[in-house]
KOLGU-4560 file (N, C-alpha, C; in nm, 3 decimals, padded with zeros to 5 digits):
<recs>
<n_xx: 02.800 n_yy: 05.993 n_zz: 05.467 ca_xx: 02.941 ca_yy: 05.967 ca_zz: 05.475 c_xx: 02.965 c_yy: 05.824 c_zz: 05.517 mol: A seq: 1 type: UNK>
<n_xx: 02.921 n_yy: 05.797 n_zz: 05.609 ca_xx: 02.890 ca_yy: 05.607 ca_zz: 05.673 c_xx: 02.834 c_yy: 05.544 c_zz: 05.576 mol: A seq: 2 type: UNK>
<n_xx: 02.789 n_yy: 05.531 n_zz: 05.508 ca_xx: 02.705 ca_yy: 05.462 ca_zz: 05.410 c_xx: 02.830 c_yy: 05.441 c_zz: 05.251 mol: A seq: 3 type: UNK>
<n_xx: 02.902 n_yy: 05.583 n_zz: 05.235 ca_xx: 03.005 ca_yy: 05.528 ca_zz: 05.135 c_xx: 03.119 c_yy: 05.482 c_zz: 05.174 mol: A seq: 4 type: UNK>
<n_xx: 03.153 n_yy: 05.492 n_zz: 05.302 ca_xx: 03.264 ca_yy: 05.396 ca_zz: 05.358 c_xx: 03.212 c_yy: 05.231 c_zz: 05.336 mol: A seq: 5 type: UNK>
<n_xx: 03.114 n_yy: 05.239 n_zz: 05.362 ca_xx: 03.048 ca_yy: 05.058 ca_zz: 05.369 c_xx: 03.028 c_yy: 05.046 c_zz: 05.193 mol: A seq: 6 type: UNK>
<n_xx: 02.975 n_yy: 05.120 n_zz: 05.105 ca_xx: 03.023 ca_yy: 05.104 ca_zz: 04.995 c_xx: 03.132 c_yy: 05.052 c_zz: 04.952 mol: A seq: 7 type: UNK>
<n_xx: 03.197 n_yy: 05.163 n_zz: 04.954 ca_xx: 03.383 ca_yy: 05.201 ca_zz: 04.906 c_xx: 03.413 c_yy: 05.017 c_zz: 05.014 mol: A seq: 8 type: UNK>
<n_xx: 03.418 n_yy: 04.994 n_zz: 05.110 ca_xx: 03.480 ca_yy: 04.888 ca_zz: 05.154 c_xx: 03.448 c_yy: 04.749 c_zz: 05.098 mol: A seq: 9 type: UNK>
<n_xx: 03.330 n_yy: 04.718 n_zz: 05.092 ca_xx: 03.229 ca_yy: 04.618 ca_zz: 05.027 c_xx: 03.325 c_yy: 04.607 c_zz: 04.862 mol: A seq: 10 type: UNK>
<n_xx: 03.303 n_yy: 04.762 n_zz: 04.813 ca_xx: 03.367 ca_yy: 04.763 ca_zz: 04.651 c_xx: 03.522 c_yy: 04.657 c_zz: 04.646 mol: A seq: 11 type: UNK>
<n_xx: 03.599 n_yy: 04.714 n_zz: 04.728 ca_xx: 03.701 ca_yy: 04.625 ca_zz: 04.730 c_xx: 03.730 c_yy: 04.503 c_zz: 04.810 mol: A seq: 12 type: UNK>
<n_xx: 03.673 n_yy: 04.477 n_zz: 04.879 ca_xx: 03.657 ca_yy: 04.339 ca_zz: 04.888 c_xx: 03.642 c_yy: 04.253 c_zz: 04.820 mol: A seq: 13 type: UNK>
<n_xx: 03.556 n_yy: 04.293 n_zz: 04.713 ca_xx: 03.484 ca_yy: 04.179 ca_zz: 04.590 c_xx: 03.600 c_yy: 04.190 c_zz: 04.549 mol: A seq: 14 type: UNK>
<n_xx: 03.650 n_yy: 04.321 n_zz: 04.495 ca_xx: 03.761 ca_yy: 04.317 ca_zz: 04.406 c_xx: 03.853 c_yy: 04.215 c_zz: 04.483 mol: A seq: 15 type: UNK>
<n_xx: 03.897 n_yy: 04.217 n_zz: 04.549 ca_xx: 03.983 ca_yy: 04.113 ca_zz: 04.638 c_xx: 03.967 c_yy: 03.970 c_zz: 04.616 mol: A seq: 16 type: UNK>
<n_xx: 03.844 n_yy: 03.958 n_zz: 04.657 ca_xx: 03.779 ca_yy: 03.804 ca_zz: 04.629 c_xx: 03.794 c_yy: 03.821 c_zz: 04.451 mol: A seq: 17 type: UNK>
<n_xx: 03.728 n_yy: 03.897 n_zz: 04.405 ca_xx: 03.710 ca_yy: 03.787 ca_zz: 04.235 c_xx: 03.907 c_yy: 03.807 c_zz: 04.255 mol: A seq: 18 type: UNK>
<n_xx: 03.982 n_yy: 03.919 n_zz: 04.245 ca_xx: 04.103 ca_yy: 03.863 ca_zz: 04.210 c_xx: 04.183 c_yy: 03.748 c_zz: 04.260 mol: A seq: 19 type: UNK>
<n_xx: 04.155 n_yy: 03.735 n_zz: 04.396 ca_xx: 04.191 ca_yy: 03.627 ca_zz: 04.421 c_xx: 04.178 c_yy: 03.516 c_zz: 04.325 mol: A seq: 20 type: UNK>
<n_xx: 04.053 n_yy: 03.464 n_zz: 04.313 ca_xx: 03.972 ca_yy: 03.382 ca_zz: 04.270 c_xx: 03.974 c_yy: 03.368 c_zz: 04.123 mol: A seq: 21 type: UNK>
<n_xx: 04.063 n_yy: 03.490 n_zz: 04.032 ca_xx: 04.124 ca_yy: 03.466 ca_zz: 03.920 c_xx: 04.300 c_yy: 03.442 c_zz: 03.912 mol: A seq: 22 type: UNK>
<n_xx: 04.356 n_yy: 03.448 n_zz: 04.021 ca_xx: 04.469 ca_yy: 03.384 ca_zz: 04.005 c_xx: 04.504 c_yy: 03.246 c_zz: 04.044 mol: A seq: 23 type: UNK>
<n_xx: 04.369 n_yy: 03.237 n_zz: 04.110 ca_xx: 04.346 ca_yy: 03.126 ca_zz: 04.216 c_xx: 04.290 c_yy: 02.979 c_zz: 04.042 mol: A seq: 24 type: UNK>
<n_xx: 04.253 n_yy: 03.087 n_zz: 03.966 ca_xx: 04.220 ca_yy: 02.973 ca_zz: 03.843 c_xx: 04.289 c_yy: 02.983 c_zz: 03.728 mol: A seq: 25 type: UNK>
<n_xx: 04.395 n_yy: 03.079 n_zz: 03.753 ca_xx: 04.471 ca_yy: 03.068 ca_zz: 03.654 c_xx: 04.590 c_yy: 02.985 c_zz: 03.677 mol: A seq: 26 type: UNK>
<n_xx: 04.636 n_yy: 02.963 n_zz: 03.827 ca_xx: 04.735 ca_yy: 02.868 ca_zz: 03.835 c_xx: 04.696 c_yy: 02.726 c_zz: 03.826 mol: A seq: 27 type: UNK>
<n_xx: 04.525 n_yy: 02.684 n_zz: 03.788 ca_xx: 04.493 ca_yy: 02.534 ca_zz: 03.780 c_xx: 04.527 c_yy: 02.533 c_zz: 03.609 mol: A seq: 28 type: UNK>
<n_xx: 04.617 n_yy: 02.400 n_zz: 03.638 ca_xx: 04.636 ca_yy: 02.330 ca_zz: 03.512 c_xx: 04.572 c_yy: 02.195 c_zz: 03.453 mol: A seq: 29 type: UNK>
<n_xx: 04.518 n_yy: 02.215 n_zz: 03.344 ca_xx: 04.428 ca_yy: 02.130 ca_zz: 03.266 c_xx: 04.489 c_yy: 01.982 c_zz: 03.281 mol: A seq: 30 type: UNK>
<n_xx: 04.443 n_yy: 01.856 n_zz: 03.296 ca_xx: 04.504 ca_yy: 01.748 ca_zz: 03.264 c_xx: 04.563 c_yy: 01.731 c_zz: 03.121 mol: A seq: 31 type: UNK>
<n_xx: 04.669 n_yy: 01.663 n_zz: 03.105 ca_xx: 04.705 ca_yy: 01.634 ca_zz: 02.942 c_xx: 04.631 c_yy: 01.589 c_zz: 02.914 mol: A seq: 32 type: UNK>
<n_xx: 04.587 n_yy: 01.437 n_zz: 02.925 ca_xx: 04.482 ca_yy: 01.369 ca_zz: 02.841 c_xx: 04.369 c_yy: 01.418 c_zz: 02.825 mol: A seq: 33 type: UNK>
<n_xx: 04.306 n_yy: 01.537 n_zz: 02.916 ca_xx: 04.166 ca_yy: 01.600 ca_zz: 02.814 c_xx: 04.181 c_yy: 01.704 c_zz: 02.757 mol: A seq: 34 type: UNK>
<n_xx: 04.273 n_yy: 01.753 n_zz: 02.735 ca_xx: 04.356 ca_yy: 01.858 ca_zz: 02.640 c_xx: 04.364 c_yy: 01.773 c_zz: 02.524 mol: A seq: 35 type: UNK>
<n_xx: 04.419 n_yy: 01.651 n_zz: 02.508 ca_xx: 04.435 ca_yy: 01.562 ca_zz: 02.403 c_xx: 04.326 c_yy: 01.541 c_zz: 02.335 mol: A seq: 36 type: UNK>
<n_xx: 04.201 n_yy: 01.495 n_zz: 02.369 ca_xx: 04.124 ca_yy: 01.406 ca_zz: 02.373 c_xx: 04.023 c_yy: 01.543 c_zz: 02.299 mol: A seq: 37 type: UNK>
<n_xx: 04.030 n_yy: 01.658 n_zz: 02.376 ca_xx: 03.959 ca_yy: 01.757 ca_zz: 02.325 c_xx: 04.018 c_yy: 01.768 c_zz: 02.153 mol: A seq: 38 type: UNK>
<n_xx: 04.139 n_yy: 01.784 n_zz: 02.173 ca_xx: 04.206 ca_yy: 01.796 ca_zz: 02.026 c_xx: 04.180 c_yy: 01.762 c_zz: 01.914 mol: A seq: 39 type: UNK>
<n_xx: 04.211 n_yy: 01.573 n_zz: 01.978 ca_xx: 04.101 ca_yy: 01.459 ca_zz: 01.889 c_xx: 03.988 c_yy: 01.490 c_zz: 01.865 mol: A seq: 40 type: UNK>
<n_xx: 03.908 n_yy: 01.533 n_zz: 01.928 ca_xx: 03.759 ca_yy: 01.545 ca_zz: 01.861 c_xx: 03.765 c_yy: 01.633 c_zz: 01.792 mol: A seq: 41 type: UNK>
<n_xx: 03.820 n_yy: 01.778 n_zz: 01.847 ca_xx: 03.821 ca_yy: 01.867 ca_zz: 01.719 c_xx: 03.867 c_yy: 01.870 c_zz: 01.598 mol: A seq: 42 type: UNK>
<n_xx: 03.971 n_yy: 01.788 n_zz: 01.583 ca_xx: 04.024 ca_yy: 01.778 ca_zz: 01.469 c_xx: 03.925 c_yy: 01.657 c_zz: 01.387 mol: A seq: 43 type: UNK>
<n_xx: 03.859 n_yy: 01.558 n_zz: 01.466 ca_xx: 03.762 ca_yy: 01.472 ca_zz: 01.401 c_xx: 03.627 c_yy: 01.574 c_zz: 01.317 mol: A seq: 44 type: UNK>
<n_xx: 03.570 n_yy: 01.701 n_zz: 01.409 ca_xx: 03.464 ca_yy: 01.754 ca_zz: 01.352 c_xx: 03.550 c_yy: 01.858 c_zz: 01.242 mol: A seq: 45 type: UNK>
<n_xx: 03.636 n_yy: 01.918 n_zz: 01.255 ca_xx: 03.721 ca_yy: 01.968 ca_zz: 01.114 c_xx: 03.727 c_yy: 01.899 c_zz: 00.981 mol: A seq: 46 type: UNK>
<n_xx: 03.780 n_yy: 01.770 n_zz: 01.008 ca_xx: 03.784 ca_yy: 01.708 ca_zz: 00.870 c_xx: 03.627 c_yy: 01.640 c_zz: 00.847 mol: A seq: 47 type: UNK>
<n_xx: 03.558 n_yy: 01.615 n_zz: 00.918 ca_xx: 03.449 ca_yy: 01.585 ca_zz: 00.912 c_xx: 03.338 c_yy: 01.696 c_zz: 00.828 mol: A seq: 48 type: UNK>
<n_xx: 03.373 n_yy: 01.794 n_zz: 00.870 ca_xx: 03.336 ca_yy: 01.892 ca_zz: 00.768 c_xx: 03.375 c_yy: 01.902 c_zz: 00.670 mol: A seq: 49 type: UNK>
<n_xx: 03.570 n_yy: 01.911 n_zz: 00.684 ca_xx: 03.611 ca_yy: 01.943 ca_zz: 00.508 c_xx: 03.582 c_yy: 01.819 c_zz: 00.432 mol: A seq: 50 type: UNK>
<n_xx: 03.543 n_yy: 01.703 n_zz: 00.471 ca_xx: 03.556 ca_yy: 01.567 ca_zz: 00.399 c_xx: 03.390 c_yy: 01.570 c_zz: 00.318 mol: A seq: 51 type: UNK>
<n_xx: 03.314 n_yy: 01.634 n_zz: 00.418 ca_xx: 03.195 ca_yy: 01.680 ca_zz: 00.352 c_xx: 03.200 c_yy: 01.770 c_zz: 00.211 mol: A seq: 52 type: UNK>
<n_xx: 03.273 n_yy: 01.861 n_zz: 00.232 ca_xx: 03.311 ca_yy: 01.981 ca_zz: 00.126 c_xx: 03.345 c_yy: 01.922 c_zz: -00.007 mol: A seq: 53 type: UNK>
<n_xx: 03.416 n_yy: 01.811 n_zz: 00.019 ca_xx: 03.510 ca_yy: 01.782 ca_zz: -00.095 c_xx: 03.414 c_yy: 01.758 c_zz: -00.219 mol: A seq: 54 type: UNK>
<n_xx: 03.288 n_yy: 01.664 n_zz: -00.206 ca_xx: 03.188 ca_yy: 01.636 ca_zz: -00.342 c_xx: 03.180 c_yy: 01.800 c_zz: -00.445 mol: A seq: 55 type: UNK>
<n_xx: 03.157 n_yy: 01.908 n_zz: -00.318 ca_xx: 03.130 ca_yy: 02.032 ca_zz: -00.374 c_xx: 03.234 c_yy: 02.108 c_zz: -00.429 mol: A seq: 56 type: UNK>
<n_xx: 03.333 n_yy: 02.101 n_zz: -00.397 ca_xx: 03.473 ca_yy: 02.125 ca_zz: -00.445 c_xx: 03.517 c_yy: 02.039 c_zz: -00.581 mol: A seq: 57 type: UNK>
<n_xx: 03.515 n_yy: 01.945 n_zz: -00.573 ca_xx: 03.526 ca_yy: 01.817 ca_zz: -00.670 c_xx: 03.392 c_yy: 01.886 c_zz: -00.832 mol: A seq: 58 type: UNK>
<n_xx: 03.290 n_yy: 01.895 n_zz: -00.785 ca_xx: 03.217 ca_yy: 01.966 ca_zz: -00.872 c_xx: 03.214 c_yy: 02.122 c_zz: -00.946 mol: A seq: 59 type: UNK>
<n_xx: 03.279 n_yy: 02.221 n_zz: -00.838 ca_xx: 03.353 ca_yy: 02.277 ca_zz: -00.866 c_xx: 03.475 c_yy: 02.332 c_zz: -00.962 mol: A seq: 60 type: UNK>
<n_xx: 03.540 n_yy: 02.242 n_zz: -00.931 ca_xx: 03.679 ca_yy: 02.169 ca_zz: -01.056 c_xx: 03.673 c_yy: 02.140 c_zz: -01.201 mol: A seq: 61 type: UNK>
<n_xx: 03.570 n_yy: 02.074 n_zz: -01.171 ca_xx: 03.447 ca_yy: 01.997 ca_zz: -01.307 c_xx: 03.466 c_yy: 02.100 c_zz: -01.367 mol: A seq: 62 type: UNK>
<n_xx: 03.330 n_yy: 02.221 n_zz: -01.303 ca_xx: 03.320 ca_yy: 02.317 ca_zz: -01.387 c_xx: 03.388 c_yy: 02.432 c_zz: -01.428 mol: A seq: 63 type: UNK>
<n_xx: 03.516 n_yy: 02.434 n_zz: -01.370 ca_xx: 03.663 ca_yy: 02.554 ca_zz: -01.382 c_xx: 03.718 c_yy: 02.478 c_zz: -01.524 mol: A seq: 64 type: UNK>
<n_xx: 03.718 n_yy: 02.393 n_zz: -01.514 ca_xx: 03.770 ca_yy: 02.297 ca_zz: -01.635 c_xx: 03.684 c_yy: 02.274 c_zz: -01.751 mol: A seq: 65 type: UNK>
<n_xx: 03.577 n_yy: 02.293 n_zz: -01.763 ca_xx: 03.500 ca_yy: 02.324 ca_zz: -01.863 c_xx: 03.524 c_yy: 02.454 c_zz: -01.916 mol: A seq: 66 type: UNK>
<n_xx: 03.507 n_yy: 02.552 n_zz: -01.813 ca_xx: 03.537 ca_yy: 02.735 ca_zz: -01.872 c_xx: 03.660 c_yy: 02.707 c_zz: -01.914 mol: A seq: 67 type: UNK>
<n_xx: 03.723 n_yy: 02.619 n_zz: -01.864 ca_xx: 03.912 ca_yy: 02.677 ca_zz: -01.945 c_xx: 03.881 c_yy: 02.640 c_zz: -02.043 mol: A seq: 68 type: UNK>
<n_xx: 03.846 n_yy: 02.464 n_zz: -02.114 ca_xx: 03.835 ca_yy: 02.450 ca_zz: -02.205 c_xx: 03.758 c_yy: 02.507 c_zz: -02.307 mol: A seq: 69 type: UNK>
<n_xx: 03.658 n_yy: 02.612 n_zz: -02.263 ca_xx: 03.584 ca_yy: 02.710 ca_zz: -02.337 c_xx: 03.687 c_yy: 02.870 c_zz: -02.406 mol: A seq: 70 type: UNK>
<n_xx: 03.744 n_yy: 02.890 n_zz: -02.301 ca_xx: 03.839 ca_yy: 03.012 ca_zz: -02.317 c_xx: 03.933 c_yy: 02.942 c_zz: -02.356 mol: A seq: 71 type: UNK>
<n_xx: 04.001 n_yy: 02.837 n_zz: -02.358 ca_xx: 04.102 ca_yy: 02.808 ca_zz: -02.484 c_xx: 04.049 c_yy: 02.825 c_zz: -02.629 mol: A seq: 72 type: UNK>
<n_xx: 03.915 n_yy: 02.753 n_zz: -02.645 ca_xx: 03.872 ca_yy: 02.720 ca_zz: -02.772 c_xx: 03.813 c_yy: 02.894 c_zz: -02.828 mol: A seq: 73 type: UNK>
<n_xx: 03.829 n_yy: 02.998 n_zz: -02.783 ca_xx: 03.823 ca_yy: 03.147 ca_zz: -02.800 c_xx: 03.915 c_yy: 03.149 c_zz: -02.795 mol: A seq: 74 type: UNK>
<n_xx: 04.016 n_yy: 03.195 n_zz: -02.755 ca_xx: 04.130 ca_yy: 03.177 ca_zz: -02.739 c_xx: 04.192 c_yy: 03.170 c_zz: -02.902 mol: A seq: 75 type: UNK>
<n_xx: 04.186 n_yy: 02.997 n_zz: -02.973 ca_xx: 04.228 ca_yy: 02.960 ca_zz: -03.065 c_xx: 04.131 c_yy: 03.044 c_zz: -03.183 mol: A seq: 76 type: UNK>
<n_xx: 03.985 n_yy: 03.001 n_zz: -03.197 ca_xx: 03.917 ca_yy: 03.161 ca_zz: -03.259 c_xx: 03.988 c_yy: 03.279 c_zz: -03.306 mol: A seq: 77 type: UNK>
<n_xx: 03.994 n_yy: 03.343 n_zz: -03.153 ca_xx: 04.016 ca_yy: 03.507 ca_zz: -03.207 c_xx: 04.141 c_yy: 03.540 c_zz: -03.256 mol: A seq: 78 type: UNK>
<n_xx: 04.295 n_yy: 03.408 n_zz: -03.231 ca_xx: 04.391 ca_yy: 03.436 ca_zz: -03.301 c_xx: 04.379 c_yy: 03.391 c_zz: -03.438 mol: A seq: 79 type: UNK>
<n_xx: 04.240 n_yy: 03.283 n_zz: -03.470 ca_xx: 04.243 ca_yy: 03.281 ca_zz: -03.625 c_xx: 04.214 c_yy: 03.385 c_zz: -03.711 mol: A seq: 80 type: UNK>
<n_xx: 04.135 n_yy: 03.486 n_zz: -03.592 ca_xx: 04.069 ca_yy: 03.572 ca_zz: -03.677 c_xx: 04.178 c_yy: 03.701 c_zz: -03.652 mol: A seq: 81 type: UNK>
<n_xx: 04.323 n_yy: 03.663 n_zz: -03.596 ca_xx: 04.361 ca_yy: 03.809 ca_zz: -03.602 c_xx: 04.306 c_yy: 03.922 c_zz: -03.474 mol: A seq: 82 type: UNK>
<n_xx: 04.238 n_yy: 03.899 n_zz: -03.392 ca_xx: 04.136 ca_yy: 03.976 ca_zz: -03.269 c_xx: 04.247 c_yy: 03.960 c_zz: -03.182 mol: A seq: 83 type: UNK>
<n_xx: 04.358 n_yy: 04.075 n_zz: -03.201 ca_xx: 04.459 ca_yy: 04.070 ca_zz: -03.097 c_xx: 04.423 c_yy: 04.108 c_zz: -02.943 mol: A seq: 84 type: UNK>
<n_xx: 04.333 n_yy: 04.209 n_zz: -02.961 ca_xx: 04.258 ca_yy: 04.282 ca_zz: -02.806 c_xx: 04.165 c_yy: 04.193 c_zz: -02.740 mol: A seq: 85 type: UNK>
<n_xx: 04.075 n_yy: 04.087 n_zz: -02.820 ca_xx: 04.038 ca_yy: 04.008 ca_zz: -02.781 c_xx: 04.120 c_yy: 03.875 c_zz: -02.690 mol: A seq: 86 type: UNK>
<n_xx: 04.211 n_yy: 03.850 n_zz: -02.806 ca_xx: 04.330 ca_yy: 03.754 ca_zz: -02.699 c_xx: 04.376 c_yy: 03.790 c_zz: -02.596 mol: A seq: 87 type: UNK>
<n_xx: 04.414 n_yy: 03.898 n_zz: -02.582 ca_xx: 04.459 ca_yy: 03.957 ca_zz: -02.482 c_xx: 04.396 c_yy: 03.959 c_zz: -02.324 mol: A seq: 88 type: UNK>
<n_xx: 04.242 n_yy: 03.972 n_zz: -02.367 ca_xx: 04.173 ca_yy: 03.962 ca_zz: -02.266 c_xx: 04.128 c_yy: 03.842 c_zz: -02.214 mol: A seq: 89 type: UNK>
<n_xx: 04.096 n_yy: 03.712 n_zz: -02.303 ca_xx: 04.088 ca_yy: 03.592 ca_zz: -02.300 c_xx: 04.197 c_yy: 03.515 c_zz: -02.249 mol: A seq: 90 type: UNK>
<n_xx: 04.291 n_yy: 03.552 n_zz: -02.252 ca_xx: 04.452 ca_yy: 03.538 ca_zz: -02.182 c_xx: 04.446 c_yy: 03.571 c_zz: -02.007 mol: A seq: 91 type: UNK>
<n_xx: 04.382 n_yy: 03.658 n_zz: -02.039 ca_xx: 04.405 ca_yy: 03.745 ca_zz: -01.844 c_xx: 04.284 c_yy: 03.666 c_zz: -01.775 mol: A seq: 92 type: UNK>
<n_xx: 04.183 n_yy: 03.620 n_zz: -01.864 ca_xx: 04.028 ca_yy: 03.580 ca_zz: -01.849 c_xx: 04.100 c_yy: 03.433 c_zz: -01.751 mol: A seq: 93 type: UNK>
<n_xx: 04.178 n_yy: 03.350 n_zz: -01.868 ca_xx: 04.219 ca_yy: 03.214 ca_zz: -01.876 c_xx: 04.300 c_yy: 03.234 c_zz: -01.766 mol: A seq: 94 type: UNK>
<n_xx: 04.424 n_yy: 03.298 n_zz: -01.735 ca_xx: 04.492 ca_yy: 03.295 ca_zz: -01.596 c_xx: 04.416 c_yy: 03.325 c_zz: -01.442 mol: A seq: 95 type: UNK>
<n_xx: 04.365 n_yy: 03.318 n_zz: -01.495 ca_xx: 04.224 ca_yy: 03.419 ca_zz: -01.331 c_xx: 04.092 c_yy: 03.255 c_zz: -01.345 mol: A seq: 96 type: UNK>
<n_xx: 04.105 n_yy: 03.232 n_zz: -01.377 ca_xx: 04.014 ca_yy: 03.098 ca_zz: -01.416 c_xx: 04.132 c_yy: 02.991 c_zz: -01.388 mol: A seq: 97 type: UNK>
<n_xx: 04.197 n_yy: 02.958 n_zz: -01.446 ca_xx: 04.364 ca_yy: 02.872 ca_zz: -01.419 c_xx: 04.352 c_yy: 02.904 c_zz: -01.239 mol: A seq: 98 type: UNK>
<n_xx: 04.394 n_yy: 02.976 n_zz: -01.195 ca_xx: 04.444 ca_yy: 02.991 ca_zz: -01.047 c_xx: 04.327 c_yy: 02.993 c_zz: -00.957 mol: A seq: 99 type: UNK>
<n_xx: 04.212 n_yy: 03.005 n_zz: -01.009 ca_xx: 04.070 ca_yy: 02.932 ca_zz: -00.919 c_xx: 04.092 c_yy: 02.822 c_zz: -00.897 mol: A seq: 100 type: UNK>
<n_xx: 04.145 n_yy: 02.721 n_zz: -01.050 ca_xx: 04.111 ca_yy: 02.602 ca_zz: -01.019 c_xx: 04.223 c_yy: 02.551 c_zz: -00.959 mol: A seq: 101 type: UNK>
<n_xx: 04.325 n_yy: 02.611 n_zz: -00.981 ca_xx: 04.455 ca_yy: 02.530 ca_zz: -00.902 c_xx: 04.463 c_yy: 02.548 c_zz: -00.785 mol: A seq: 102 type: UNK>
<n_xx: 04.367 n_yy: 02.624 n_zz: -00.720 ca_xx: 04.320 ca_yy: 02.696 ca_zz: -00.546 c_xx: 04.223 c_yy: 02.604 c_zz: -00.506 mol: A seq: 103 type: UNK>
<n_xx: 04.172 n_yy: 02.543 n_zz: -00.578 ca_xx: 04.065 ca_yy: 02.459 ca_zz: -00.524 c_xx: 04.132 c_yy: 02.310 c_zz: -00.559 mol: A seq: 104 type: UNK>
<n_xx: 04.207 n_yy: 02.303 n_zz: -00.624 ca_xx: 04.282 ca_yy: 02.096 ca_zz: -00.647 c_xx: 04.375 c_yy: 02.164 c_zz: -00.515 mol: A seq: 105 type: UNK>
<n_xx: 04.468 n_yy: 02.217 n_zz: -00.478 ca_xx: 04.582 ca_yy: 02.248 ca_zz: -00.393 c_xx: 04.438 c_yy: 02.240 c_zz: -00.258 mol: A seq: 106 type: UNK>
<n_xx: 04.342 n_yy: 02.292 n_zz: -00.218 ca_xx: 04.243 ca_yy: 02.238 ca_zz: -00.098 c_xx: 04.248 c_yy: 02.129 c_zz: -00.089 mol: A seq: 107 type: UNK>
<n_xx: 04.184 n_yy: 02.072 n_zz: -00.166 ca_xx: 04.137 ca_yy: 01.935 ca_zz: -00.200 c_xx: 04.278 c_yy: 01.821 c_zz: -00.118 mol: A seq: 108 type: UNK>
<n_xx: 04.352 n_yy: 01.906 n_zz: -00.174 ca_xx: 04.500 ca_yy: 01.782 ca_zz: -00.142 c_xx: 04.534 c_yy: 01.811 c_zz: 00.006 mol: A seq: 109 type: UNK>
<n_xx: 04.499 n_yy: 01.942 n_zz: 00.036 ca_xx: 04.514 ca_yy: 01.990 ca_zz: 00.159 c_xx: 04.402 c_yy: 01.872 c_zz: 00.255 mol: A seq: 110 type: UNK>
<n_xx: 04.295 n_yy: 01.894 n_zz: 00.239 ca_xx: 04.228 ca_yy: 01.825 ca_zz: 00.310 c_xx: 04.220 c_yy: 01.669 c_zz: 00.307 mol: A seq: 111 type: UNK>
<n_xx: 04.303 n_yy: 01.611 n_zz: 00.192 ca_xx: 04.297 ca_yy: 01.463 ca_zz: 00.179 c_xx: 04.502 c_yy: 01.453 c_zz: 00.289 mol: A seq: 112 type: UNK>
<n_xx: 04.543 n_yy: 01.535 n_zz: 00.262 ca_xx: 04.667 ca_yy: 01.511 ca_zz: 00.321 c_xx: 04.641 c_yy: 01.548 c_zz: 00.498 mol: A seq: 113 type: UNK>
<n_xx: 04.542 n_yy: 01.599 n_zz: 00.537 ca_xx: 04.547 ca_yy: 01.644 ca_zz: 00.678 c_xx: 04.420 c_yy: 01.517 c_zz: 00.781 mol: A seq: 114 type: UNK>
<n_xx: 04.320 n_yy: 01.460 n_zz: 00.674 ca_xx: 04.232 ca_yy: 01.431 ca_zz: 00.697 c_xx: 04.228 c_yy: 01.278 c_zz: 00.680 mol: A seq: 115 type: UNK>
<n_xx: 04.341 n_yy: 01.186 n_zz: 00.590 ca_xx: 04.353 ca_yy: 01.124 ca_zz: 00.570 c_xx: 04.276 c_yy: 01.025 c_zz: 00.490 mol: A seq: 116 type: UNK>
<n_xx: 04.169 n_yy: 01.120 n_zz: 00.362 ca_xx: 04.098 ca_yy: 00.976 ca_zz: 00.293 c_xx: 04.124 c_yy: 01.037 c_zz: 00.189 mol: A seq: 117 type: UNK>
</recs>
């Protein structure tokens, strides 16, 4: 019975101390300038990455723009030949290929407009 009183008392004490000791660090406030400064860098290793991305993205583009110009030139084909079910699908093919690549130029601008090169 003596032994879980010194428990049980010990138990809340800590509790006491760490709570203390978390309100006690939640009312310290950060300086502005290394809040800032942290910012700055992070936002330096962000674009530093996406600025990396861009060659691969850029290559990317390249090749979205080759498939379109492939699925147009089917495209023009299967309406010579009358292949209405074929167009049809080369159509849905071409819009789903279209909005890859306009997802990847709309990045691109994203990261040259946030990143500044």
């Amino acid at each position: 019975m003596h032994v879980r009183r010194i428990v049980a008392s010990s138990a809340i004490a800590c509790l006491a101390v760490a709570g203390s000791a978390g309100i006690a660090g939640a009312q310290t406030q950060p300086s502005p300038t290394a809040a800032s400064t942290t910012a700055t860098t992070t936002k330096d290793k962000h674009c530093d990455r996406a600025l990396a991305h861009i060659p691969k993205l850029q290559d990317r583009v390249q090749k979205l723009e080759q498939e379109l110009d492939k699925i147009k030139a089917r495209i023009a084909d299967a309406q010579a030949k009358h292949q209405d079910e074929l167009v049809k699908r080369l159509e849905v093919r071409l819009d789903h290929v279209q909005k890859a690549h306009d997802k990847i130029v709309d990045l691109i601008n994203k990261i040259h407009e946030r990143c500044g090169s």
